[in-house]
TORZAVO-229360 format. One record per residue: residue number from 1; residue in three letters; x, y, z of N, C-alpha, C in turn. Coordinates in pm, 1 decimal. Layout:
BEGIN
R num residu     n.xx     n.yy     n.zz    ca.xx    ca.yy    ca.zz     c.xx     c.yy     c.zz
R NUM    Ala        X        Y        Z        X        Y        Z        X        Y        Z
...
This chain:
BEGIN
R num residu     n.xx     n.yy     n.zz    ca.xx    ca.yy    ca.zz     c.xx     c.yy     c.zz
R   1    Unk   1419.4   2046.2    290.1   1321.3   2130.9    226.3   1248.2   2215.0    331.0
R   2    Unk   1208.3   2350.4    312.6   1144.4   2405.0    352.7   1021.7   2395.2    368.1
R   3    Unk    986.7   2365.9    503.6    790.8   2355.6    535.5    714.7   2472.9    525.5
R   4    Unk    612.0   2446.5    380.3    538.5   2581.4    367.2    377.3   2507.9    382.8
R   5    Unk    313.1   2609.9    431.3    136.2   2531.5    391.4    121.7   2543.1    299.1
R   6    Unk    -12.8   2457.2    274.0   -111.2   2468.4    179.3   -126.5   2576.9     83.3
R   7    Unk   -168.5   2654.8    194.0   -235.9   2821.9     78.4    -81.9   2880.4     15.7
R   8    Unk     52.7   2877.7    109.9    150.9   2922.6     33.1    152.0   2878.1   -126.7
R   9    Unk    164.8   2735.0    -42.2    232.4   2623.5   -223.3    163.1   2697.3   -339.9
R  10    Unk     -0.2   2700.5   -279.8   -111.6   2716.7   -439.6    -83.7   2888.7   -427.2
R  11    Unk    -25.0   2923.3   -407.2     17.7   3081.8   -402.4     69.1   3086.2   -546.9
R  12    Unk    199.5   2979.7   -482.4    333.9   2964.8   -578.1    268.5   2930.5   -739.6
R  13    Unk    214.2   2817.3   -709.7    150.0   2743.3   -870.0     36.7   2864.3   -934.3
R  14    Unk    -58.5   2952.7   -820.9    -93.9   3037.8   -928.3    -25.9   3128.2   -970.0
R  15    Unk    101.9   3215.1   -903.7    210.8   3290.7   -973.3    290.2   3187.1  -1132.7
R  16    Unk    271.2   3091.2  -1104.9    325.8   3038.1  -1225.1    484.5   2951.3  -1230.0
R  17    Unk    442.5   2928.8  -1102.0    618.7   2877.9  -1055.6    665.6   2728.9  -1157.2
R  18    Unk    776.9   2715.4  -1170.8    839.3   2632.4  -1239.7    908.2   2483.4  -1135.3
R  19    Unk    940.9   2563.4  -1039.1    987.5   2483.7   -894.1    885.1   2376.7   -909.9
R  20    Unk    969.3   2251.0   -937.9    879.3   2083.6   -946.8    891.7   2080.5   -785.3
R  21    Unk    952.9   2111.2   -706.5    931.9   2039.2   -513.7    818.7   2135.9   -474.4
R  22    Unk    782.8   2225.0   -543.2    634.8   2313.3   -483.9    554.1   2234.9   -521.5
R  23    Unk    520.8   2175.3   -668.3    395.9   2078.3   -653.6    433.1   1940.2   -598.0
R  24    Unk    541.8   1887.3   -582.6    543.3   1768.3   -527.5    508.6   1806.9   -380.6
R  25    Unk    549.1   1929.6   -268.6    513.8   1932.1   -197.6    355.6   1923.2   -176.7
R  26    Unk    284.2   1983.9   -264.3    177.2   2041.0   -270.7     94.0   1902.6   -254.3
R  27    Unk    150.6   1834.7   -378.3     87.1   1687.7   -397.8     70.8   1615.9   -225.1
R  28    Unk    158.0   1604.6   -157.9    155.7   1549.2    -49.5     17.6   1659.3     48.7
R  29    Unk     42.9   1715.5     17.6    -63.5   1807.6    114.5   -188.8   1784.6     86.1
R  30    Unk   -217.8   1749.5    -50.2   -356.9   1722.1   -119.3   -422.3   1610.4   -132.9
R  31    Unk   -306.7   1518.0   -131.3   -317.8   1386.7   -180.5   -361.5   1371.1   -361.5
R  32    Unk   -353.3   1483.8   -450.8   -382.8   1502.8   -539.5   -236.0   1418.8   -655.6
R  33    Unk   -261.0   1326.0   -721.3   -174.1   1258.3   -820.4   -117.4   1369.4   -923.1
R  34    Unk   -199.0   1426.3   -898.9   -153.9   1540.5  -1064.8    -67.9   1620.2  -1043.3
R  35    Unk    -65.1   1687.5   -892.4     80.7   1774.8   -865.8    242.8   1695.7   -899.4
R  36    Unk    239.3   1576.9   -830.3    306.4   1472.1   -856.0    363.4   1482.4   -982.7
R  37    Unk    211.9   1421.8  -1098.3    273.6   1426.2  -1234.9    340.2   1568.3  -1276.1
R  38    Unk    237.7   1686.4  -1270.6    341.8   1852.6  -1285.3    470.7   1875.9  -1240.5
R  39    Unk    504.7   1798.9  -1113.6    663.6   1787.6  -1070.7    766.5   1711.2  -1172.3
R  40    Unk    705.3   1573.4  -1199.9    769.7   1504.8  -1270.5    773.1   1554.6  -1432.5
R  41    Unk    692.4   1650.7  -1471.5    680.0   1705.6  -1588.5    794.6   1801.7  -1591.2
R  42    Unk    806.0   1865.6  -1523.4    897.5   2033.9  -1430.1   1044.9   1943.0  -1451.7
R  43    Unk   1065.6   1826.5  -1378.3   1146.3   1782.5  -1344.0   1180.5   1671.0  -1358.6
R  44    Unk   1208.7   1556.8  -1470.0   1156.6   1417.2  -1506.6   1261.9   1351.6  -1412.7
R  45    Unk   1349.4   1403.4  -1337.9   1412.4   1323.8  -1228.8   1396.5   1292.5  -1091.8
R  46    Unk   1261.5   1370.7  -1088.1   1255.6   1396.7   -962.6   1177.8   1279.6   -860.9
R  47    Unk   1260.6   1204.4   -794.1   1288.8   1049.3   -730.1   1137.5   1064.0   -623.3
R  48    Unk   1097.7   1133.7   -590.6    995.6   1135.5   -499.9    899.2   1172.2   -572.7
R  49    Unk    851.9   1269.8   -673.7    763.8   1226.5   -739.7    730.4   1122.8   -798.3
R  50    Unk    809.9   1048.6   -850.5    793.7    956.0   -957.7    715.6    822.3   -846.4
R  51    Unk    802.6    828.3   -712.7    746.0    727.1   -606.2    657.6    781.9   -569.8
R  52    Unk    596.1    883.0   -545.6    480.3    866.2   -553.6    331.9    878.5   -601.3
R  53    Unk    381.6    880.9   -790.9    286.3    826.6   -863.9    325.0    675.5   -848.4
R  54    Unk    382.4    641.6   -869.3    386.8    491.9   -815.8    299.9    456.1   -756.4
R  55    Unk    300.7    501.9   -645.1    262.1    456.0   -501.2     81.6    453.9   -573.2
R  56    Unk     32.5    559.6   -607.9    -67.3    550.1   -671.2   -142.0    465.8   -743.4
R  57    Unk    -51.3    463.2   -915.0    -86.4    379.8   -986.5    -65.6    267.6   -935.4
R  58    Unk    -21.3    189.0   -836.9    -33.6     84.3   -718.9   -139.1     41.4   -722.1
R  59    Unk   -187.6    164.3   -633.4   -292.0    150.6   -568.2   -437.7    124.0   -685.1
R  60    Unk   -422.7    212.1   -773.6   -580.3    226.0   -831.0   -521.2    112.0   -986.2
R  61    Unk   -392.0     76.5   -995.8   -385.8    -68.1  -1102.5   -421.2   -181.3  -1085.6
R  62    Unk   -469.0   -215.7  -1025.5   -477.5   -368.4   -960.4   -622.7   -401.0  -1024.7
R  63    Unk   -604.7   -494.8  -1109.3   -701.3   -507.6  -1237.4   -656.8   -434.4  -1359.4
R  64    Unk   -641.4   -348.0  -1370.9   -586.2   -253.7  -1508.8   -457.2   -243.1  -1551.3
R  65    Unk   -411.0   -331.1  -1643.8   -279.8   -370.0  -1690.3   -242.8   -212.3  -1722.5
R  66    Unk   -298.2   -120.3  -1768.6   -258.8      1.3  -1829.9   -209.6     60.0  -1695.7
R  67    Unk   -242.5    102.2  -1629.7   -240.9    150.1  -1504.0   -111.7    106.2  -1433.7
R  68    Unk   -110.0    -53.4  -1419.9    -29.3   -100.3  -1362.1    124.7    -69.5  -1397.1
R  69    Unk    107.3    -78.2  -1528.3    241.5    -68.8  -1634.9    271.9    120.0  -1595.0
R  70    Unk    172.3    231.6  -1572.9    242.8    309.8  -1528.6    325.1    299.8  -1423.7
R  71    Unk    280.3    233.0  -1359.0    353.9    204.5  -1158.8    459.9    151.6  -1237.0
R  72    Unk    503.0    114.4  -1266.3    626.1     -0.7  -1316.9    693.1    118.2  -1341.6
R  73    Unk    640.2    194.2  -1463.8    754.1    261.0  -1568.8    796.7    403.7  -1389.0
R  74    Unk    694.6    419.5  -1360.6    793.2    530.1  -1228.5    886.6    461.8  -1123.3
R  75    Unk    816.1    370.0  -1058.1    951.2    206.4  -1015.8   1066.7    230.0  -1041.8
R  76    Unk   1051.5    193.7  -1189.7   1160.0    207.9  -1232.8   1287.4    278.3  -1290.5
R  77    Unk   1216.1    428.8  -1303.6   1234.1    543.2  -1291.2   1327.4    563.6  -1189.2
R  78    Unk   1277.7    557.2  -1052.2   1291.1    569.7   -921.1   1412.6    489.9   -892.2
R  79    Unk   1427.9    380.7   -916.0   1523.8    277.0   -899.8   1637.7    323.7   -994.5
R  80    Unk   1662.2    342.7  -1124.0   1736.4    408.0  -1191.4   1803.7    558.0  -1147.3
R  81    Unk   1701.1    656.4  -1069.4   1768.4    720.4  -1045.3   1877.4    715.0   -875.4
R  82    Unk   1780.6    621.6   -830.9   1840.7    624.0   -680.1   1814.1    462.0   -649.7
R  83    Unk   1952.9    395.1   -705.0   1938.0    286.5   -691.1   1946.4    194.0   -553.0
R  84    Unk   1965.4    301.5   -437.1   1952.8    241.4   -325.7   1817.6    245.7   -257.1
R  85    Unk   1733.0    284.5   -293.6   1611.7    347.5   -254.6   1499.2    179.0   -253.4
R  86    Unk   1497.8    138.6   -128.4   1487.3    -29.6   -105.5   1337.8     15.1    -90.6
R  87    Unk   1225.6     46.7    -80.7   1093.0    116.3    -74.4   1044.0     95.3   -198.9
R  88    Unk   1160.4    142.3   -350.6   1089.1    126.1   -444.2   1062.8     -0.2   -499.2
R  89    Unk   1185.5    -62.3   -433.8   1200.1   -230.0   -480.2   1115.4   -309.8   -410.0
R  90    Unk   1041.3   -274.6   -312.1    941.4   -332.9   -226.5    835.6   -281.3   -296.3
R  91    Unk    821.1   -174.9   -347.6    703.0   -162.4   -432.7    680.3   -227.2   -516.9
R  92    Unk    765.0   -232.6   -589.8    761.7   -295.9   -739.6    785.5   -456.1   -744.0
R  93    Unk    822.7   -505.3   -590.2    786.5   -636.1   -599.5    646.7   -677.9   -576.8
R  94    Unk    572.1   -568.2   -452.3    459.8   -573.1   -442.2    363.4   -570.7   -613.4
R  95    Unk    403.7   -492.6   -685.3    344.4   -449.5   -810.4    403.7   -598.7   -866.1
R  96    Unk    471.7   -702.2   -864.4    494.3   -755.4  -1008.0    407.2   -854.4   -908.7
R  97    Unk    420.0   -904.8   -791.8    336.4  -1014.8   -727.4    188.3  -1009.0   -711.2
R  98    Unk    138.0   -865.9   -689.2    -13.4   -825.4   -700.5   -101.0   -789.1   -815.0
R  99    Unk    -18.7   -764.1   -911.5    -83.8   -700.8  -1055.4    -47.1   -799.3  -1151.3
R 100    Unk    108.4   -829.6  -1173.4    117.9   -918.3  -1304.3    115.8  -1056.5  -1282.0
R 101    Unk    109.0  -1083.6  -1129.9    125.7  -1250.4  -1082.8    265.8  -1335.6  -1131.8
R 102    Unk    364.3  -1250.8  -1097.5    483.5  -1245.7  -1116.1    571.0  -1283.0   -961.9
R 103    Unk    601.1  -1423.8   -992.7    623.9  -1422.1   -800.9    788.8  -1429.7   -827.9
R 104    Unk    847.4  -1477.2   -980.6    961.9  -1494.6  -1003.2   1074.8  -1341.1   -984.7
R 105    Unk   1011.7  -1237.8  -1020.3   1029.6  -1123.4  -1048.4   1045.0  -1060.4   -897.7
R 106    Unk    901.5  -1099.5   -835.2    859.4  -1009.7   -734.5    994.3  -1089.5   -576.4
R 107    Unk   1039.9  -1207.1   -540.7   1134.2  -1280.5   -516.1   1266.4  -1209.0   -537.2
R 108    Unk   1273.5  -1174.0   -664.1   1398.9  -1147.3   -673.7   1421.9   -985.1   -642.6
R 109    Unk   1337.2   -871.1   -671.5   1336.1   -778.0   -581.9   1377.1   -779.3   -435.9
R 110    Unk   1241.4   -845.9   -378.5   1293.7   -881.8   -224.1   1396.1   -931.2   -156.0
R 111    Unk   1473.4  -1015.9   -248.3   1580.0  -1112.8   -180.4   1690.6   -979.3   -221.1
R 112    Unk   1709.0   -922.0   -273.9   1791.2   -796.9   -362.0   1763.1   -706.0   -237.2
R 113    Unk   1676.5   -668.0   -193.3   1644.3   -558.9    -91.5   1728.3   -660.5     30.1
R 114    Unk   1675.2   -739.5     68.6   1759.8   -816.3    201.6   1912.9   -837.8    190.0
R 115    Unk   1925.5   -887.5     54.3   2079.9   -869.9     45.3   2179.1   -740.6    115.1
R 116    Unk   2065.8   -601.1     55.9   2161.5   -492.4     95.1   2112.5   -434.5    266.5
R 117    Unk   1982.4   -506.8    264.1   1918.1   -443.3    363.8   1851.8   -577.9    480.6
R 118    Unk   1933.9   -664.9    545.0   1913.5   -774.0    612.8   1756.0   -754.8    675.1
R 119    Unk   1750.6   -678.9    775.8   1629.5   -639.4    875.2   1523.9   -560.2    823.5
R 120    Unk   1491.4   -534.5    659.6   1411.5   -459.0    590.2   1247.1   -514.8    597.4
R 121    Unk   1223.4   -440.0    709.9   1097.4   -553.1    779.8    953.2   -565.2    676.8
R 122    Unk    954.3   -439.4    582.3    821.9   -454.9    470.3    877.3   -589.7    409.7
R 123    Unk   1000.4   -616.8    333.5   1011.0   -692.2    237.0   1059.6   -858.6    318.6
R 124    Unk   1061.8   -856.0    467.5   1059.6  -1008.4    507.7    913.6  -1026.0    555.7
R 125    Unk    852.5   -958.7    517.0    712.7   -961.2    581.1    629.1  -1009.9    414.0
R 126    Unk    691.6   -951.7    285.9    665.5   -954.8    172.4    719.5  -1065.5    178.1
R 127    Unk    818.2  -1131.3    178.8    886.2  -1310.2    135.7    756.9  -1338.5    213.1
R 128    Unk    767.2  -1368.7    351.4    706.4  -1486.7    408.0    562.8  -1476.8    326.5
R 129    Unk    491.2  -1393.7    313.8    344.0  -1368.4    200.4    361.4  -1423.0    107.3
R 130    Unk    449.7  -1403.5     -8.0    454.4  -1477.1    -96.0    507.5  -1593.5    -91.0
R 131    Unk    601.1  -1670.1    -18.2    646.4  -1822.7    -14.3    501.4  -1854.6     86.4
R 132    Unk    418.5  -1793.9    157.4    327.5  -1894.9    192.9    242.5  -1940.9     61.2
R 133    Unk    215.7  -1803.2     25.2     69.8  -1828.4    -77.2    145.0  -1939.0   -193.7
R 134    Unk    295.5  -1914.0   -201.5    311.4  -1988.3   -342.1    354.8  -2189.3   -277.2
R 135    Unk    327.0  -2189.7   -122.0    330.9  -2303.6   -104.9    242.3  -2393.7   -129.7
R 136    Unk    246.6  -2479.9   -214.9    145.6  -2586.8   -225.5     11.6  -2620.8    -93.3
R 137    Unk    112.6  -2645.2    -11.9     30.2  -2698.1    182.0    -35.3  -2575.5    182.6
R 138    Unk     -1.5  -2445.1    210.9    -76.5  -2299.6    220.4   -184.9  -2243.6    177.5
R 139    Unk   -152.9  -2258.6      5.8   -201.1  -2218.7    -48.0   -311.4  -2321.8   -104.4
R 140    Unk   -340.2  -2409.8    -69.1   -438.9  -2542.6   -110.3   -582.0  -2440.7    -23.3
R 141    Unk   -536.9  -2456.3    132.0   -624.3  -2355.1    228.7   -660.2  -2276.8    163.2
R 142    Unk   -597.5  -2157.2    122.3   -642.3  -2019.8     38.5   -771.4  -2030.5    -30.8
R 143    Unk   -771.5  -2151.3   -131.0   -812.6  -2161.1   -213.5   -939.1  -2266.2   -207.2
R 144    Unk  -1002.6  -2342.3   -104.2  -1013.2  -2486.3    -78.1  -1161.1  -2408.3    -64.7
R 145    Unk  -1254.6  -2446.3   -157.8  -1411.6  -2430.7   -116.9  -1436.2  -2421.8     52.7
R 146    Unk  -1547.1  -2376.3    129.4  -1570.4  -2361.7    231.2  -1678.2  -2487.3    249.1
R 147    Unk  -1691.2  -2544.8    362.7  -1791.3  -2675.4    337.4  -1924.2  -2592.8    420.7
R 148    Unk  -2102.8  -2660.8    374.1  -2164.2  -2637.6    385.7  -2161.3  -2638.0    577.6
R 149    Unk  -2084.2  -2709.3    618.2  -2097.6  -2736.9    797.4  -1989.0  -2606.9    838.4
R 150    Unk  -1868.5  -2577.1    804.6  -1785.0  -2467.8    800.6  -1833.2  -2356.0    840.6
R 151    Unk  -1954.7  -2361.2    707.2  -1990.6  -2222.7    659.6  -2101.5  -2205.7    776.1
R 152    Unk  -2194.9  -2317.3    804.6  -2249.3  -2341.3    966.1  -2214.3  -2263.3   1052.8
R 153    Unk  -2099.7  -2291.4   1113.1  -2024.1  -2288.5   1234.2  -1971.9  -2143.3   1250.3
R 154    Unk  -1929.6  -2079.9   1120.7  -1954.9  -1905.4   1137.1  -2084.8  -1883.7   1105.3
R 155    Unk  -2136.2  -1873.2   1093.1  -2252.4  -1816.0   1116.2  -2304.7  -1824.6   1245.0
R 156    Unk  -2330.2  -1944.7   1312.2  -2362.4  -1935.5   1425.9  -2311.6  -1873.3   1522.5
R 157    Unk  -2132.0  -1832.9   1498.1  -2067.2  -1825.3   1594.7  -2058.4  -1627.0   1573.8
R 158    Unk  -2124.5  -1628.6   1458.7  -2134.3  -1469.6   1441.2  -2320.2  -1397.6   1510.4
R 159    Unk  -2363.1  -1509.8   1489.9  -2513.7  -1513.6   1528.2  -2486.3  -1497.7   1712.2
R 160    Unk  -2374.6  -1550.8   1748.2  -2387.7  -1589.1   1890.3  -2320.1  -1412.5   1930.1
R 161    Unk  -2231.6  -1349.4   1867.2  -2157.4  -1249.4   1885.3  -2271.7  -1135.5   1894.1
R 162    Unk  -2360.4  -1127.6   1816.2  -2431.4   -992.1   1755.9  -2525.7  -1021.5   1945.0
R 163    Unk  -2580.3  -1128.7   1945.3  -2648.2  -1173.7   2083.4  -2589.2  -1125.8   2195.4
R 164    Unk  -2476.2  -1162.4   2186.1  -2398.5  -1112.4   2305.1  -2409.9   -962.8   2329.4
R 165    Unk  -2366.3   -899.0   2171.7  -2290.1   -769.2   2191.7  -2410.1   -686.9   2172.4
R 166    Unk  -2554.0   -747.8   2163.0  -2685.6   -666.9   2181.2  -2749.2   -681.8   2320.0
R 167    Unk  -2697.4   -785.9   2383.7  -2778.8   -821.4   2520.3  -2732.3   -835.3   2642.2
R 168    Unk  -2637.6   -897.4   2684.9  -2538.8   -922.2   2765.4  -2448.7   -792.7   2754.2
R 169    Unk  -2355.1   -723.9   2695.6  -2309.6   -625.7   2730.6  -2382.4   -499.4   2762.4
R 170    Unk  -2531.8   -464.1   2755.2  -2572.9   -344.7   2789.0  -2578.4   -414.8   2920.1
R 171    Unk  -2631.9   -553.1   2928.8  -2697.7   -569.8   3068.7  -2542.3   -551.9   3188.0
R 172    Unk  -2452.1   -595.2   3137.2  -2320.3   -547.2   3223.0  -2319.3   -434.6   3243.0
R 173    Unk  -2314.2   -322.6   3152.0  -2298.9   -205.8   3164.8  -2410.4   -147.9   3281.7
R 174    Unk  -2502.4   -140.6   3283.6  -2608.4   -149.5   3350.7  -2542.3   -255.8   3524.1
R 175    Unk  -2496.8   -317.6   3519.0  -2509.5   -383.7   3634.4  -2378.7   -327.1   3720.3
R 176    Unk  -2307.7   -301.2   3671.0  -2168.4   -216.9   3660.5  -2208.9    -93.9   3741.9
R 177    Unk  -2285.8    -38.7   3666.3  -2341.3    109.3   3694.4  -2414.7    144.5   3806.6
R 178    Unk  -2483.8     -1.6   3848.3  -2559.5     25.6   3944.3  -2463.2    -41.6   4078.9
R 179    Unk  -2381.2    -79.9   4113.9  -2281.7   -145.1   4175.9  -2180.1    -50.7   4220.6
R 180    Unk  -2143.2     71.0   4079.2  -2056.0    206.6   4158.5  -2171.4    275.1   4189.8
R 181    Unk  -2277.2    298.6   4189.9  -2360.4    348.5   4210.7  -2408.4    335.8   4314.1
Protein backbone atom coordinates (compact mmCIF):
# COMPACT_ATOMS: atom_id res chain seq x y z
CA UNK A 1 0.00 0.00 0.00
CA UNK A 2 0.85 3.34 -0.63
CA UNK A 3 2.04 5.76 2.33
CA UNK A 4 -0.13 8.85 2.27
CA UNK A 5 -0.59 11.38 5.41
CA UNK A 6 -3.09 12.38 7.36
CA UNK A 7 -4.41 15.56 5.57
CA UNK A 8 -4.21 13.46 2.14
CA UNK A 9 -6.49 10.43 3.48
CA UNK A 10 -9.26 13.18 4.95
CA UNK A 11 -8.78 14.86 1.47
CA UNK A 12 -9.91 11.55 -0.03
CA UNK A 13 -13.04 10.88 2.54
CA UNK A 14 -14.13 14.56 2.03
CA UNK A 15 -14.12 14.09 -1.92
CA UNK A 16 -16.32 11.16 -1.15
CA UNK A 17 -14.08 8.23 -1.83
CA UNK A 18 -15.43 4.70 -1.76
CA UNK A 19 -11.72 3.14 -1.37
CA UNK A 20 -12.30 1.05 2.21
CA UNK A 21 -7.94 1.02 2.60
CA UNK A 22 -8.25 5.05 2.69
CA UNK A 23 -10.27 4.86 5.86
CA UNK A 24 -8.67 1.86 7.20
CA UNK A 25 -5.53 3.69 6.55
CA UNK A 26 -6.87 6.71 8.01
CA UNK A 27 -8.17 4.71 11.04
CA UNK A 28 -4.58 3.79 11.92
CA UNK A 29 -3.43 7.37 11.72
CA UNK A 30 -6.22 8.50 14.12
CA UNK A 31 -6.65 5.81 16.21
CA UNK A 32 -10.33 6.54 15.46
CA UNK A 33 -12.65 2.95 15.51
CA UNK A 34 -15.11 4.40 13.09
CA UNK A 35 -12.81 4.67 10.00
CA UNK A 36 -12.23 0.99 10.64
CA UNK A 37 -16.00 0.34 10.81
CA UNK A 38 -16.51 2.74 7.22
CA UNK A 39 -13.81 0.34 5.70
CA UNK A 40 -15.50 -2.67 6.81
CA UNK A 41 -18.85 -1.11 5.66
CA UNK A 42 -17.01 -0.14 1.96
CA UNK A 43 -15.65 -3.51 2.15
CA UNK A 44 -17.12 -6.35 4.55
CA UNK A 45 -13.90 -8.39 3.74
CA UNK A 46 -11.58 -6.39 4.56
CA UNK A 47 -9.13 -8.68 7.06
CA UNK A 48 -7.40 -5.68 8.68
CA UNK A 49 -10.20 -3.77 9.38
CA UNK A 50 -12.21 -6.17 10.91
CA UNK A 51 -8.76 -6.90 13.23
CA UNK A 52 -8.75 -3.99 14.11
CA UNK A 53 -12.13 -3.35 15.42
CA UNK A 54 -11.38 -6.31 17.18
CA UNK A 55 -8.49 -5.21 18.61
CA UNK A 56 -10.77 -2.49 20.03
CA UNK A 57 -13.85 -4.00 21.07
CA UNK A 58 -11.04 -6.02 23.10
CA UNK A 59 -10.03 -3.52 24.55
CA UNK A 60 -13.14 -1.35 25.72
CA UNK A 61 -15.38 -5.16 26.24
CA UNK A 62 -14.05 -6.38 29.17
CA UNK A 63 -17.12 -6.18 31.43
CA UNK A 64 -19.67 -5.64 28.55
CA UNK A 65 -20.88 -8.87 27.10
CA UNK A 66 -22.34 -6.65 24.14
CA UNK A 67 -19.15 -5.27 23.27
CA UNK A 68 -17.30 -8.28 23.76
CA UNK A 69 -19.52 -10.38 21.41
CA UNK A 70 -18.59 -7.61 18.78
CA UNK A 71 -14.72 -8.58 19.14
CA UNK A 72 -15.73 -12.15 18.59
CA UNK A 73 -18.07 -11.62 15.58
CA UNK A 74 -14.74 -9.52 13.71
CA UNK A 75 -12.26 -12.56 15.17
CA UNK A 76 -14.03 -14.35 13.51
CA UNK A 77 -14.58 -12.64 10.53
CA UNK A 78 -10.85 -12.31 10.31
CA UNK A 79 -10.14 -15.94 10.84
CA UNK A 80 -12.68 -16.97 8.15
CA UNK A 81 -11.28 -14.81 5.83
CA UNK A 82 -7.53 -15.45 6.39
CA UNK A 83 -7.36 -18.49 8.14
CA UNK A 84 -3.73 -18.37 8.73
CA UNK A 85 -3.66 -15.12 10.37
CA UNK A 86 -2.29 -16.63 14.09
CA UNK A 87 -2.72 -12.79 15.78
CA UNK A 88 -6.37 -13.25 15.37
CA UNK A 89 -6.42 -16.55 17.14
CA UNK A 90 -4.35 -15.06 19.90
CA UNK A 91 -6.85 -12.50 20.11
CA UNK A 92 -9.72 -14.30 20.36
CA UNK A 93 -8.19 -16.62 22.78
CA UNK A 94 -7.24 -13.65 24.73
CA UNK A 95 -11.10 -12.52 24.26
CA UNK A 96 -12.69 -15.99 25.24
CA UNK A 97 -10.12 -16.26 28.47
CA UNK A 98 -10.53 -12.44 29.53
CA UNK A 99 -14.19 -11.61 28.77
CA UNK A 100 -16.21 -14.91 28.70
CA UNK A 101 -13.91 -16.93 31.26
CA UNK A 102 -13.62 -19.48 28.74
CA UNK A 103 -10.21 -21.22 29.36
CA UNK A 104 -11.58 -24.41 27.36
CA UNK A 105 -12.03 -22.38 24.18
CA UNK A 106 -9.27 -19.93 24.84
CA UNK A 107 -6.56 -23.42 25.12
CA UNK A 108 -7.68 -24.60 22.19
CA UNK A 109 -7.01 -21.46 20.05
CA UNK A 110 -3.53 -21.35 21.44
CA UNK A 111 -2.52 -24.90 21.18
CA UNK A 112 -4.04 -24.47 17.28
CA UNK A 113 -1.71 -21.39 16.84
CA UNK A 114 1.46 -23.55 18.20
CA UNK A 115 0.50 -26.41 16.23
CA UNK A 116 1.01 -24.30 13.00
CA UNK A 117 3.21 -21.84 14.58
CA UNK A 118 5.76 -23.73 17.24
CA UNK A 119 7.80 -20.41 18.49
CA UNK A 120 4.56 -18.04 18.40
CA UNK A 121 5.90 -16.20 21.42
CA UNK A 122 2.34 -14.03 22.30
CA UNK A 123 0.45 -17.36 22.48
CA UNK A 124 3.30 -19.49 24.69
CA UNK A 125 3.40 -16.61 26.80
CA UNK A 126 -0.71 -16.83 26.68
CA UNK A 127 -0.57 -20.91 27.68
CA UNK A 128 1.85 -20.46 30.46
CA UNK A 129 -0.87 -17.39 31.89
CA UNK A 130 -3.56 -19.36 31.62
CA UNK A 131 -2.31 -22.99 32.87
CA UNK A 132 -0.80 -20.93 35.79
CA UNK A 133 -3.94 -19.05 36.81
CA UNK A 134 -6.07 -22.26 36.04
CA UNK A 135 -3.60 -24.23 38.41
CA UNK A 136 -5.02 -25.06 41.60
CA UNK A 137 -1.18 -24.42 43.60
CA UNK A 138 -1.12 -20.85 41.50
CA UNK A 139 -4.00 -19.80 41.51
CA UNK A 140 -4.93 -20.46 45.41
CA UNK A 141 -1.98 -17.35 45.67
CA UNK A 142 -3.99 -15.18 43.19
CA UNK A 143 -6.72 -15.33 45.13
CA UNK A 144 -5.64 -15.97 48.98
CA UNK A 145 -6.74 -12.83 51.28
CA UNK A 146 -3.62 -10.72 52.22
CA UNK A 147 -2.86 -11.18 56.10
CA UNK A 148 -3.05 -8.21 58.43
CA UNK A 149 1.15 -8.76 59.10
CA UNK A 150 1.64 -9.10 55.02
CA UNK A 151 -0.18 -6.15 54.53
CA UNK A 152 2.42 -4.70 57.46
CA UNK A 153 5.43 -5.52 55.80
CA UNK A 154 4.48 -3.50 52.47
CA UNK A 155 3.72 -0.81 53.85
CA UNK A 156 6.61 -0.41 55.77
CA UNK A 157 8.76 -1.47 53.12
CA UNK A 158 7.02 1.24 50.87
CA UNK A 159 7.22 3.74 53.87
CA UNK A 160 11.03 2.86 53.91
CA UNK A 161 11.28 3.58 49.88
CA UNK A 162 9.44 7.11 49.78
CA UNK A 163 12.34 7.87 52.90
CA UNK A 164 14.94 6.86 50.97
CA UNK A 165 13.91 8.30 47.64
CA UNK A 166 13.08 11.79 49.60
CA UNK A 167 16.30 11.88 51.69
CA UNK A 168 19.16 9.85 51.02
CA UNK A 169 19.13 10.23 47.27
CA UNK A 170 19.15 14.12 47.11
CA UNK A 171 21.76 13.86 49.87
CA UNK A 172 23.93 11.58 47.27
CA UNK A 173 23.29 13.71 44.61
CA UNK A 174 24.56 16.56 46.51
CA UNK A 175 27.60 14.66 47.80
CA UNK A 176 28.40 13.45 44.28
CA UNK A 177 28.32 16.98 43.16
CA UNK A 178 30.43 18.31 45.50
CA UNK A 179 33.25 15.51 45.06
CA UNK A 180 33.36 16.33 40.96
CA UNK A 181 33.30 19.54 42.08
Amino acid sequence: MQEFSQKELEEQVKLGTTNADVYYLLGLKTYDPAYFAKAVELNPNHVQAHFELARDRFTEGDGNLTVSNEALQHINKVIELQPDFWDAYELRASLYWTHFNDTEHALADVDYILQHQPGHAAALQLKQDIEEFTNPETSEALTKPITVREWLVFAAVVAFSIVFSWWFLPWLERTITNLVN
